[in-house]
N, CA, C and O atoms as CSV, one atom per row, in Angstrom:
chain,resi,resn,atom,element,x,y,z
A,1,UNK,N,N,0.841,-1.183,0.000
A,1,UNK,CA,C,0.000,0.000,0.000
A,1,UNK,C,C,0.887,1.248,0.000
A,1,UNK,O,O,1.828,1.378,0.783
A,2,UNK,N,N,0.589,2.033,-0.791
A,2,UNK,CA,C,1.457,3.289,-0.668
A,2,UNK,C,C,1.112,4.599,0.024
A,2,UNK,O,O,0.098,5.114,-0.445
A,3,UNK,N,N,1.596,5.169,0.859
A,3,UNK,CA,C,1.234,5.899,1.685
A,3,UNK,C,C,1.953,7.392,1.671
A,3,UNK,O,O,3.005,7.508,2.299
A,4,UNK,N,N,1.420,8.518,0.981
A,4,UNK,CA,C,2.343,10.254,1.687
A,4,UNK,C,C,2.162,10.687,2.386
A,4,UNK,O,O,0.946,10.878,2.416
A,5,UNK,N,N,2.608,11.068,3.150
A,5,UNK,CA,C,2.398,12.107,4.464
A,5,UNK,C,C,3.384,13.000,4.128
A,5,UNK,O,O,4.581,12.765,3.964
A,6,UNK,N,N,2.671,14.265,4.019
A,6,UNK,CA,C,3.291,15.636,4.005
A,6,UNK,C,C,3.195,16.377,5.283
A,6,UNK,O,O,2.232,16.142,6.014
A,7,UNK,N,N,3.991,17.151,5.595
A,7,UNK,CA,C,4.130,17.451,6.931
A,7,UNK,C,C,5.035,19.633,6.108
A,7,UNK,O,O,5.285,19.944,4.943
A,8,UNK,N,N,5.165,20.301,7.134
A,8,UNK,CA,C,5.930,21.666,7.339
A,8,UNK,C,C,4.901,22.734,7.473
A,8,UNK,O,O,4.976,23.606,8.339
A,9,UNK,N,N,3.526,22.615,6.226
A,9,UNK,CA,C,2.763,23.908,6.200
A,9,UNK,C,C,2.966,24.495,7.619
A,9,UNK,O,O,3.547,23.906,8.530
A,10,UNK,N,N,2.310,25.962,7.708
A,10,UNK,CA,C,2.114,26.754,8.469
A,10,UNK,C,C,2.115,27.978,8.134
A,10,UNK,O,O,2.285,28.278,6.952
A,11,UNK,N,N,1.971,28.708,8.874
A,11,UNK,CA,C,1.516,30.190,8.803
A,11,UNK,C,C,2.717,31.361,8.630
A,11,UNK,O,O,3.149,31.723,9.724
A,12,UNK,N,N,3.264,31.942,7.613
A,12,UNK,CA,C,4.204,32.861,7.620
A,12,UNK,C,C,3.855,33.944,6.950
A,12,UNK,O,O,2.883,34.141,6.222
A,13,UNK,N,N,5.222,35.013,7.430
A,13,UNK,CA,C,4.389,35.955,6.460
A,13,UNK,C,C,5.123,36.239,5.187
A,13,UNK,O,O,6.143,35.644,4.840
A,14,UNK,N,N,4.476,37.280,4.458
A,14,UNK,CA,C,4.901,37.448,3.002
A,14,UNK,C,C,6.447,37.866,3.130
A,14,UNK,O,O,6.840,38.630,4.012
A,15,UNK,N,N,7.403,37.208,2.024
A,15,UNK,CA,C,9.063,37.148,2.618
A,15,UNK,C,C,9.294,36.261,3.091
A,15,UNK,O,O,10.524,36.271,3.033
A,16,UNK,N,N,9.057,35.503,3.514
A,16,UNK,CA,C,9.271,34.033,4.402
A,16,UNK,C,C,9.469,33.049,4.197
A,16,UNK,O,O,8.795,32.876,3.182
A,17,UNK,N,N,10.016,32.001,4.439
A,17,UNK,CA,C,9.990,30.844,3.898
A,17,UNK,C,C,9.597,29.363,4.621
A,17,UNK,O,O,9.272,29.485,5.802
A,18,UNK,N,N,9.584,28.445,4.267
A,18,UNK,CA,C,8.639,27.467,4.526
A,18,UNK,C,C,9.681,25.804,4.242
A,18,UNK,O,O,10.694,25.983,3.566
A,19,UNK,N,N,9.544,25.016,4.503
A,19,UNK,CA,C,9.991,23.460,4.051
A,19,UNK,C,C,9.267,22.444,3.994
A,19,UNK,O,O,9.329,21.568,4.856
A,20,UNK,N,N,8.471,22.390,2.986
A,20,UNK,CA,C,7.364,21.331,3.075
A,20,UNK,C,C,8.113,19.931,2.864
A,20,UNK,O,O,8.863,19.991,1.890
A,21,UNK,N,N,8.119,18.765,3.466
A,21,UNK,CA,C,8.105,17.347,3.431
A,21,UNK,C,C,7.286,15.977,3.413
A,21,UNK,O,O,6.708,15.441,4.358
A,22,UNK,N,N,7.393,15.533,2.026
A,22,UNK,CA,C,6.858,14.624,1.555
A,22,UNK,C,C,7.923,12.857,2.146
A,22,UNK,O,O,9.021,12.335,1.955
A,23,UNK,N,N,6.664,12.608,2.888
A,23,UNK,CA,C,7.687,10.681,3.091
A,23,UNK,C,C,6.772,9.993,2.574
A,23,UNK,O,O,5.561,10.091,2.769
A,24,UNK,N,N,7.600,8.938,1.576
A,24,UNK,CA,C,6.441,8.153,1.032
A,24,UNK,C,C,6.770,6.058,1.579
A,24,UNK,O,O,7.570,5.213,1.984
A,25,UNK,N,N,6.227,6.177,1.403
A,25,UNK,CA,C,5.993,4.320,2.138
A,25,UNK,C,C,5.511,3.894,0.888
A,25,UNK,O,O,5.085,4.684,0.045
A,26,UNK,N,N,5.567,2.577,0.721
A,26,UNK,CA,C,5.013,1.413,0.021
A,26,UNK,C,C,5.350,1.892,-1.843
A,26,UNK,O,O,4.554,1.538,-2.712
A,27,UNK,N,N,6.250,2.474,-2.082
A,27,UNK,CA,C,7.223,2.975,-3.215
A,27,UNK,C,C,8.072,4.212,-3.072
A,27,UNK,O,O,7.927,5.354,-2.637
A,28,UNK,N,N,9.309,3.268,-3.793
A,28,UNK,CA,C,10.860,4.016,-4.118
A,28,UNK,C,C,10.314,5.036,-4.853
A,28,UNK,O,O,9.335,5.095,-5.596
A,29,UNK,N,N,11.321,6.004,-4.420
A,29,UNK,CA,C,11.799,7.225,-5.027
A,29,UNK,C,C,12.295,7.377,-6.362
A,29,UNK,O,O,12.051,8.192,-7.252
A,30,UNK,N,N,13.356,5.994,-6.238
A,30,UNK,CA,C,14.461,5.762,-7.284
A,30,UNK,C,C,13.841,5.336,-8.444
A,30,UNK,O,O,14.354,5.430,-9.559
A,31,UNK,N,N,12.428,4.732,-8.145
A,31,UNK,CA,C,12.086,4.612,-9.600
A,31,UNK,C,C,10.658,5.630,-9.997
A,31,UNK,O,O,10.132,5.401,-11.086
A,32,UNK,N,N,10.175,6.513,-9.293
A,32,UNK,CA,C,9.069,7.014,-9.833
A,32,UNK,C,C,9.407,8.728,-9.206
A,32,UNK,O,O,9.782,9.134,-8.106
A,33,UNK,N,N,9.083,9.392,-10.438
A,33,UNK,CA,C,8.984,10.874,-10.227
A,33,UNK,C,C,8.073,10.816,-8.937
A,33,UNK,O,O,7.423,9.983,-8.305
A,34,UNK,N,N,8.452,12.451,-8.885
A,34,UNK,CA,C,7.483,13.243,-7.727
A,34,UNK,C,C,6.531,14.524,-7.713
A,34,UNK,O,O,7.301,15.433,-8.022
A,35,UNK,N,N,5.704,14.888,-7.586
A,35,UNK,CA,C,5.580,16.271,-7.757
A,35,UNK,C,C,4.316,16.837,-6.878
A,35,UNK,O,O,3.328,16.140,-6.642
A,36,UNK,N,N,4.452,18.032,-6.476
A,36,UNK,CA,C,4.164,19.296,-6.093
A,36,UNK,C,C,3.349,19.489,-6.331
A,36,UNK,O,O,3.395,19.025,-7.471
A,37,UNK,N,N,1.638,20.159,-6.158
A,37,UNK,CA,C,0.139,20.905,-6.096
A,37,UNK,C,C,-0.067,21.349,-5.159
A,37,UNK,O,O,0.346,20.940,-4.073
A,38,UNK,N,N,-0.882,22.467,-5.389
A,38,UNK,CA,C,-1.417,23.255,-4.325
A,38,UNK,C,C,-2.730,23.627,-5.308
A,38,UNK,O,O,-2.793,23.741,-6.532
A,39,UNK,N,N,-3.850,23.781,-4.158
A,39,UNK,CA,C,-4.920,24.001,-4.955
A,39,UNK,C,C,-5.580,25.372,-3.394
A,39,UNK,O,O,-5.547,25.260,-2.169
A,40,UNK,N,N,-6.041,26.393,-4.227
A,40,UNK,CA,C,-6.151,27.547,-2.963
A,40,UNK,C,C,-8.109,27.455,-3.336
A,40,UNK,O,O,-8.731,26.910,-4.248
A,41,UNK,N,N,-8.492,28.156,-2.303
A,41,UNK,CA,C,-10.096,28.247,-2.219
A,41,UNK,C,C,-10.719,28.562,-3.684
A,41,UNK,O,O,-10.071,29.377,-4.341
A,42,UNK,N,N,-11.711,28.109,-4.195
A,42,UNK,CA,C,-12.021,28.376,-5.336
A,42,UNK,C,C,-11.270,28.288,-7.108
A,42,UNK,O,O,-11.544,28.637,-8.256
A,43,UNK,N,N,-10.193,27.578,-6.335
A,43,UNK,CA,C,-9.747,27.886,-7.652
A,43,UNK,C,C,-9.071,25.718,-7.833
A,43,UNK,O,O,-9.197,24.826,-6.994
A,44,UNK,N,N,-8.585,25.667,-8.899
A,44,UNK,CA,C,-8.709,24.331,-9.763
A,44,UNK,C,C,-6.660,24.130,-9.242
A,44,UNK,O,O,-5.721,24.901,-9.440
A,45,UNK,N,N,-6.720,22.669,-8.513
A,45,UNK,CA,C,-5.781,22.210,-8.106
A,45,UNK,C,C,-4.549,22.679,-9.308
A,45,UNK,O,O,-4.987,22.932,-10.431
A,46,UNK,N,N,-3.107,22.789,-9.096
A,46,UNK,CA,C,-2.279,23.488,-10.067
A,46,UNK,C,C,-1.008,23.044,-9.858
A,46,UNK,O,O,-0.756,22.888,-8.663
A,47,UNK,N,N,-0.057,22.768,-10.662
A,47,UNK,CA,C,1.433,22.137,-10.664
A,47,UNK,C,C,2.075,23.521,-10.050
A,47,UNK,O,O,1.930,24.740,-10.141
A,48,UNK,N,N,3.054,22.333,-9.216
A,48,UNK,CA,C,4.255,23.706,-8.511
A,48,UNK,C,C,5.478,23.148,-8.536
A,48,UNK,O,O,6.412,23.929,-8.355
A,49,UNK,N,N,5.744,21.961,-8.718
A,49,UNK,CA,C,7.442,21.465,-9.119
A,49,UNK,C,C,7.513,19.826,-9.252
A,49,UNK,O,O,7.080,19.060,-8.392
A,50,UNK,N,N,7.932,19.559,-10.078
A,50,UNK,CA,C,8.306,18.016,-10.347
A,50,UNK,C,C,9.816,17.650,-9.955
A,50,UNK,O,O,10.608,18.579,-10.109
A,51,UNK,N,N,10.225,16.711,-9.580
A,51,UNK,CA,C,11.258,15.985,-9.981
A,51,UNK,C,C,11.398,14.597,-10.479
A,51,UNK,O,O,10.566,13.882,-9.920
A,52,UNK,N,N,12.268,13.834,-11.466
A,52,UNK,CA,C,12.423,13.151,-12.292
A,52,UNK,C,C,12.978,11.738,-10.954
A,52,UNK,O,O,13.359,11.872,-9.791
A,53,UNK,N,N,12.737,10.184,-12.015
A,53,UNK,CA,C,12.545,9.139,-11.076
A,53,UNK,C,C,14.128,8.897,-10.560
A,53,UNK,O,O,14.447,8.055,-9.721
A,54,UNK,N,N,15.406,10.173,-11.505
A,54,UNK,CA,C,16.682,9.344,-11.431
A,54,UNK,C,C,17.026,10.689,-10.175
A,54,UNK,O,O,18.070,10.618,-9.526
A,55,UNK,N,N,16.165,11.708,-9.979
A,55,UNK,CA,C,16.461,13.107,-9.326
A,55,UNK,C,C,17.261,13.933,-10.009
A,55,UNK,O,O,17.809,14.806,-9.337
A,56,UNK,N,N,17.609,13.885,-11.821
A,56,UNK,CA,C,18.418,14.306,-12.513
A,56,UNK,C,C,17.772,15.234,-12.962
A,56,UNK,O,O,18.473,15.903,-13.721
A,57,UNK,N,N,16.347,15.765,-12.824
A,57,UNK,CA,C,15.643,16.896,-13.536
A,57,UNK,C,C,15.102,16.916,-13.176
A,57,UNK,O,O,14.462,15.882,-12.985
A,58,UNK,N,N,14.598,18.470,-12.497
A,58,UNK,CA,C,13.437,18.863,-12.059
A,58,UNK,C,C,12.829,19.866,-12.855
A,58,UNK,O,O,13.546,20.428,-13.683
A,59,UNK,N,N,10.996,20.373,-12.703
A,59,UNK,CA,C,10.594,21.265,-13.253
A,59,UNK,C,C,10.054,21.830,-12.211
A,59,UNK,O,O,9.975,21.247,-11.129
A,60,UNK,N,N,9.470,23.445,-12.486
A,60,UNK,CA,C,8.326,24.157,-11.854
A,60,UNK,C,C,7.869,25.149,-12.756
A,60,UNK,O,O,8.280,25.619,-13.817
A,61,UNK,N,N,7.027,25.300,-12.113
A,61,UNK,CA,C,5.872,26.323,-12.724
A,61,UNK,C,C,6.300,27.684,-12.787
A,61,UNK,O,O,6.815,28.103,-11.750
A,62,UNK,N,N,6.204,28.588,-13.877
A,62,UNK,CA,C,6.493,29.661,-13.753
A,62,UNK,C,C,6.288,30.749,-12.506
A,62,UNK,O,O,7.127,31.649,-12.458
A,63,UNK,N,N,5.539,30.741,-11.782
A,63,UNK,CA,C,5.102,31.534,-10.932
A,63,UNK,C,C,5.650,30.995,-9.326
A,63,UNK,O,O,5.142,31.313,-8.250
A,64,UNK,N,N,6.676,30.211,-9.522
A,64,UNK,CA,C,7.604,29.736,-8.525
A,64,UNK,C,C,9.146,29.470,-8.994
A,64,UNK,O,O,10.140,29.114,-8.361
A,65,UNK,N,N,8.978,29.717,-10.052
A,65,UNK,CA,C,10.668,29.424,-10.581
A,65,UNK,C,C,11.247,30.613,-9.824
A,65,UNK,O,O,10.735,31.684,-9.498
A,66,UNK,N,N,12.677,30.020,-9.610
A,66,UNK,CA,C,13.577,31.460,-8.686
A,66,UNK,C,C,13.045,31.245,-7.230
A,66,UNK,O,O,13.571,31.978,-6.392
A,67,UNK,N,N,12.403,30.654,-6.927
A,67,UNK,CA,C,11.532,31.133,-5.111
A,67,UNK,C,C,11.774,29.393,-4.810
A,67,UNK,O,O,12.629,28.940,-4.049
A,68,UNK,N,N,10.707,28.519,-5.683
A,68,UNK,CA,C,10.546,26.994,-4.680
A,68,UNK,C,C,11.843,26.250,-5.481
A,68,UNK,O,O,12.199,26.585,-6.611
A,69,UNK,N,N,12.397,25.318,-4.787
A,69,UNK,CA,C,13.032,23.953,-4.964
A,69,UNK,C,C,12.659,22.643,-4.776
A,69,UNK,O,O,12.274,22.200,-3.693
A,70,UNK,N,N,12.744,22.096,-5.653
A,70,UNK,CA,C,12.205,20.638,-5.319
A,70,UNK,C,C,13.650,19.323,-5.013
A,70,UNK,O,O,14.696,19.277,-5.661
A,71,UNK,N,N,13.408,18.754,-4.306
A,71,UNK,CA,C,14.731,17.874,-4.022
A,71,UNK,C,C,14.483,16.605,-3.571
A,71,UNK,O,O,13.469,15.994,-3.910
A,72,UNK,N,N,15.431,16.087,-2.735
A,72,UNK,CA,C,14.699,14.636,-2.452
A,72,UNK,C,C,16.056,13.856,-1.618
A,72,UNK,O,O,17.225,13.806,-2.000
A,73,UNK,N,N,15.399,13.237,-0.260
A,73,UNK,CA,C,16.339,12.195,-0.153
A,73,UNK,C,C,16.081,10.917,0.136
A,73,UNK,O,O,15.293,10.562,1.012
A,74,UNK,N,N,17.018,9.846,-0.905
A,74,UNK,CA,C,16.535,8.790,-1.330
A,74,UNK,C,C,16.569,7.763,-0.272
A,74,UNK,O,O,15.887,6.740,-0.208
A,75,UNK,N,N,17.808,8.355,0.858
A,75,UNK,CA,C,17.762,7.529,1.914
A,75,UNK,C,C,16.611,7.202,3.296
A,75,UNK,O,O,16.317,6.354,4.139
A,76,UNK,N,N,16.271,8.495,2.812
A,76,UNK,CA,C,14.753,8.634,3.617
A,76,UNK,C,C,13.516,8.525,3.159
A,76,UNK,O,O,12.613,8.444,3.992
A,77,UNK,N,N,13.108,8.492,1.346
A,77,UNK,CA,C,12.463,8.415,1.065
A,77,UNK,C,C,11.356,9.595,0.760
A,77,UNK,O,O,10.187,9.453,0.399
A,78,UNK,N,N,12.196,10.977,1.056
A,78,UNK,CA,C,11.604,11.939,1.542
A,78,UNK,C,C,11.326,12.599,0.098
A,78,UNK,O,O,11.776,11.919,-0.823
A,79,UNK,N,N,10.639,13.851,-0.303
A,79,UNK,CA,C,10.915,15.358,-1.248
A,79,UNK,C,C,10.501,16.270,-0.462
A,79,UNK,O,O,9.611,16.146,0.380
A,80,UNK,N,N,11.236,17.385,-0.744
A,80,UNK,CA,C,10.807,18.420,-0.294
A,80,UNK,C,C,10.779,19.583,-0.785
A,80,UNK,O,O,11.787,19.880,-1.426
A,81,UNK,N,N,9.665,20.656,-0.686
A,81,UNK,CA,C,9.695,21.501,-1.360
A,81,UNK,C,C,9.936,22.950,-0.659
A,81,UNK,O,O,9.086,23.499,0.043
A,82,UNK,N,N,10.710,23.273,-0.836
A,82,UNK,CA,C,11.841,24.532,-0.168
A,82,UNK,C,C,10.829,25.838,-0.391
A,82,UNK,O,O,10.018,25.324,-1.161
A,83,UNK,N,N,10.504,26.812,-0.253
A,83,UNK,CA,C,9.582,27.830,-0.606
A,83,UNK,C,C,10.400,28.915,0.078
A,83,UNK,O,O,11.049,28.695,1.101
A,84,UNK,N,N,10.348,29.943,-0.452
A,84,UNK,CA,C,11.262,31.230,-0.010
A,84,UNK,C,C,10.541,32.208,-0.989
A,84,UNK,O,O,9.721,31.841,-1.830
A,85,UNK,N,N,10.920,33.433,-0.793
A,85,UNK,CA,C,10.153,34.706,-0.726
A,85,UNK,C,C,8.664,34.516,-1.261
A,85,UNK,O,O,8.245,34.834,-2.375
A,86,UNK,N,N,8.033,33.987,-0.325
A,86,UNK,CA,C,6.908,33.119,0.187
A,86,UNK,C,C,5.731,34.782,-0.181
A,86,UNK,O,O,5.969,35.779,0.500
A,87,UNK,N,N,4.668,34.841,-1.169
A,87,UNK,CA,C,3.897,35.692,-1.499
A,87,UNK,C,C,2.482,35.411,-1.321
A,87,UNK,O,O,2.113,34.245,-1.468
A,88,UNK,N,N,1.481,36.482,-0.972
A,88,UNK,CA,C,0.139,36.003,-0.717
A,88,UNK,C,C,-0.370,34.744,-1.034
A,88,UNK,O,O,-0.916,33.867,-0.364
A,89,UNK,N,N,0.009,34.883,-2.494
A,89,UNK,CA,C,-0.817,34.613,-3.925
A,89,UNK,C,C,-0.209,33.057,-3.615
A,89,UNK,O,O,-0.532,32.321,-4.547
A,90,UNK,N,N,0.555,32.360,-2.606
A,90,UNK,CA,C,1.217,31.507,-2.628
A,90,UNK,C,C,0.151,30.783,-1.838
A,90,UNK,O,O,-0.057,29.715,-2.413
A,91,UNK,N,N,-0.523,30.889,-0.895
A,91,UNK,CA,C,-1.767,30.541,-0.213
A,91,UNK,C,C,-2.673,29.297,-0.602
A,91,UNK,O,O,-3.735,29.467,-1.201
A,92,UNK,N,N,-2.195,27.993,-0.227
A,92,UNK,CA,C,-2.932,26.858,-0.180
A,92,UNK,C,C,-3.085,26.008,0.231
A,92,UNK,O,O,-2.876,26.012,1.444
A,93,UNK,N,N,-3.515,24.747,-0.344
A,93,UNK,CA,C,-3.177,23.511,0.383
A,93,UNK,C,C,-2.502,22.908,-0.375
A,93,UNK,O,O,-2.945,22.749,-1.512
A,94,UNK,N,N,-1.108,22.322,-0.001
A,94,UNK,CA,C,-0.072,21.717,-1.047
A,94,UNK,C,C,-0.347,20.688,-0.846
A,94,UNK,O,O,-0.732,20.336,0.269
A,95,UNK,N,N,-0.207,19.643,-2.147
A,95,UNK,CA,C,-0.152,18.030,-1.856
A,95,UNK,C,C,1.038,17.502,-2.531
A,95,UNK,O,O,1.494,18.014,-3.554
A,96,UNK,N,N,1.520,16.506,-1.970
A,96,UNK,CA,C,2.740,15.951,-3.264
A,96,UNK,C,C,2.055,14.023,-3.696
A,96,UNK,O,O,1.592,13.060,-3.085
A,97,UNK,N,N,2.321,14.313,-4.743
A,97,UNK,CA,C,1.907,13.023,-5.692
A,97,UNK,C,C,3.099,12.509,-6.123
A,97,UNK,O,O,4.197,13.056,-6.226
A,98,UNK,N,N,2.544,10.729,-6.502
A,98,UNK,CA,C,4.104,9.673,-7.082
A,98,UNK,C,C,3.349,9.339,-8.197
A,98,UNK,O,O,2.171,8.983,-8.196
A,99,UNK,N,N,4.482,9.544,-9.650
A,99,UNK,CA,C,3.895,9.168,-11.021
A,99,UNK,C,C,3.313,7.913,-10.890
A,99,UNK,O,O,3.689,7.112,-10.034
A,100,UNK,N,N,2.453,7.696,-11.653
A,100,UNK,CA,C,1.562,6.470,-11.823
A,100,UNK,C,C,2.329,5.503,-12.417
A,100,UNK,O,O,1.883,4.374,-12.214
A,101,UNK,N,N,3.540,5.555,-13.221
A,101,UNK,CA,C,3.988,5.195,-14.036
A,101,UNK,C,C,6.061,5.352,-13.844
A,101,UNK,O,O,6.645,6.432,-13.764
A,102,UNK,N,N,6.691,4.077,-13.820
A,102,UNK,CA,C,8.041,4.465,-13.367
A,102,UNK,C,C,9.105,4.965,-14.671
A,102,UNK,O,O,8.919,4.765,-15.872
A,103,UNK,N,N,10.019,5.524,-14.158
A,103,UNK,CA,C,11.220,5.827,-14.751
A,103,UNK,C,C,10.617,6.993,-15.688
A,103,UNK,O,O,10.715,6.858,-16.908
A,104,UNK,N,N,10.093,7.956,-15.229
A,104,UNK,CA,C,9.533,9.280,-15.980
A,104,UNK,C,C,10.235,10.785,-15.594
A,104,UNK,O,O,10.888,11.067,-14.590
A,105,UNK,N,N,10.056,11.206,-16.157
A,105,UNK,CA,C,10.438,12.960,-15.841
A,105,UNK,C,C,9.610,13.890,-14.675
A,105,UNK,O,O,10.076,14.912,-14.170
A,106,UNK,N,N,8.960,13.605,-14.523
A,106,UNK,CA,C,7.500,14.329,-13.669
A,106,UNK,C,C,7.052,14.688,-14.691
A,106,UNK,O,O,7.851,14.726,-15.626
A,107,UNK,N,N,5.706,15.076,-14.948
A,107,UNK,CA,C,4.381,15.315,-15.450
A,107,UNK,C,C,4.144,16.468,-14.997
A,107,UNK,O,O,4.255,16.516,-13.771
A,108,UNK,N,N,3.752,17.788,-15.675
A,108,UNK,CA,C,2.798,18.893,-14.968
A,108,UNK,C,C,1.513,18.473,-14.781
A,108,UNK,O,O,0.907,18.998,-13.847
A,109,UNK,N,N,0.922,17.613,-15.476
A,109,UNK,CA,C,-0.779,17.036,-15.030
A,109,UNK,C,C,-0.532,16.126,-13.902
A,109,UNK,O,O,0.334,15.307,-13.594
A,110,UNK,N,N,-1.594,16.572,-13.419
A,110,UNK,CA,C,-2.251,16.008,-12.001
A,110,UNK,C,C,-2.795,14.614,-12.428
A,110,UNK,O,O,-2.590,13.875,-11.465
A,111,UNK,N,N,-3.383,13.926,-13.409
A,111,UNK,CA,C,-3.684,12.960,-14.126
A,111,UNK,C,C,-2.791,11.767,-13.970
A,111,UNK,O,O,-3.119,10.637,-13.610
A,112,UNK,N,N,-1.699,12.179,-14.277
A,112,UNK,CA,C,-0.375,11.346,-14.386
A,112,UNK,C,C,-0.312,11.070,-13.264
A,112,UNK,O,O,0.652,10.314,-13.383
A,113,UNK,N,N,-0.570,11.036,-12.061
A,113,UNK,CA,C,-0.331,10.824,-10.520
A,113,UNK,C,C,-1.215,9.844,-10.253
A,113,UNK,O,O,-2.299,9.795,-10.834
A,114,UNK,N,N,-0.753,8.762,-9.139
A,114,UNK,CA,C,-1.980,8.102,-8.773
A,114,UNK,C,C,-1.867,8.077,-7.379
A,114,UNK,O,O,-2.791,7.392,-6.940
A,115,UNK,N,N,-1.153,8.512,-6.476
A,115,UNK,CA,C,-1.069,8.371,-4.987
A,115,UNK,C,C,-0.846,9.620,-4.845
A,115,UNK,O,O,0.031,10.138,-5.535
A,116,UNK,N,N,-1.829,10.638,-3.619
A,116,UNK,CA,C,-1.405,11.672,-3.175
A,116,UNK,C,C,-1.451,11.324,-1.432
A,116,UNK,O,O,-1.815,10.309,-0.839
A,117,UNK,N,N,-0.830,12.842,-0.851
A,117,UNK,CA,C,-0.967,12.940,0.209
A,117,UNK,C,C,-2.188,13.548,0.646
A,117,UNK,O,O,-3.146,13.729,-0.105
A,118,UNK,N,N,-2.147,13.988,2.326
A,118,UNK,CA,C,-3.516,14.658,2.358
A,118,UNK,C,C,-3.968,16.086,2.350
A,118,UNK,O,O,-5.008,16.722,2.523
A,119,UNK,N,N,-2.454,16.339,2.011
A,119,UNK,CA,C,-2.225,17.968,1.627
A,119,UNK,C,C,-1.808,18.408,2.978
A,119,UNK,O,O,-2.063,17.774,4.002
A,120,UNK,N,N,-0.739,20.237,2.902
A,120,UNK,CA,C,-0.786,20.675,4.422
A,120,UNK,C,C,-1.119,22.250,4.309
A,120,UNK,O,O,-1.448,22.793,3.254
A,121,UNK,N,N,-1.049,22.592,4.958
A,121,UNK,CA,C,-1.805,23.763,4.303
A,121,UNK,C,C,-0.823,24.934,4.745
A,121,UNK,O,O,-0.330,24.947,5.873
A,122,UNK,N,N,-0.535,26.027,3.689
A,122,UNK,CA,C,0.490,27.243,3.603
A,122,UNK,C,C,-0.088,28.412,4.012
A,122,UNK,O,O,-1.179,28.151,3.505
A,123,UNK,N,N,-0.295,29.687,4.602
A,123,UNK,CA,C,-1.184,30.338,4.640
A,123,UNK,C,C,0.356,31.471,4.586
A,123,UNK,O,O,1.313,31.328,5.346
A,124,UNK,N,N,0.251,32.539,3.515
A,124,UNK,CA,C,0.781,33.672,3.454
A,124,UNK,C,C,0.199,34.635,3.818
A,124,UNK,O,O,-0.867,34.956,3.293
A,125,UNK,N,N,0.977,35.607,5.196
A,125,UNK,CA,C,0.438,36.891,5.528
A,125,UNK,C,C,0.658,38.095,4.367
A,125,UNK,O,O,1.541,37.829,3.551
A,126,UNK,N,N,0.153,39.039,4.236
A,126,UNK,CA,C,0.702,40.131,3.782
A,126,UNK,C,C,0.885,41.095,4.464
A,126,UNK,O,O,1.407,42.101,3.983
């Protein structure tokens, strides 16, 4: 059974930064991408960073490039997504997902995922 637990959200303010952590159980790292969503009130769940099944390539979304990092350690099983100059508009509930499918690049669709976590939630002051 495969299991995420994301863990870091919390409350900061705008400027700030954050370390969200993804541990996953019941599948390797080493063979299946990872990636990053946040979906905020009203609006339609949205890609925020991938990394690849070898950790040799990562992507993100324009509106976090320069600010989040995506990374990973294989000995723990962990990703994490680094967030720094942390902006309103940044405001959600993040989840991290494992490709459905091994030895891939990450996916910007949410589709491509078949195990998420239960999300944690970011809240930016201004």
């Amino acid at each position: 059974q495969v299991r995420l637990v994301e863990s870091g959200g919390g409350l900061v303010q705008a400027g700030g930064s954050l370390r969200l952590s993804c541990t996953a159980s019941g599948r390797t790292l080493t063979l299946y991408s990872m990636g990053w969503f946040r979906q905020a009130p009203g609006k339609e769940r949205e890609f925020v960073a991938a990394i690849s099944w070898s950790g040799g390539s990562t992507s993100s979304a324009d509106s976090v490039k320069g600010r989040f990092t995506i990374s990973r350690d294989i000995v723990k099983n962990t990703v994490y997504l680094q967030m720094n100059s942390l902006k309103s508009e940044d405001t959600a509930v993040y989840y991290c997902a494992t490709d459905r499918k091994k030895f891939r690049s990450g996916s910007r669709l949410s589709t491509e995922y078949d195990y998420w976590g239960q999300g944690t939630q970011v809240t930016v002051s201004s």
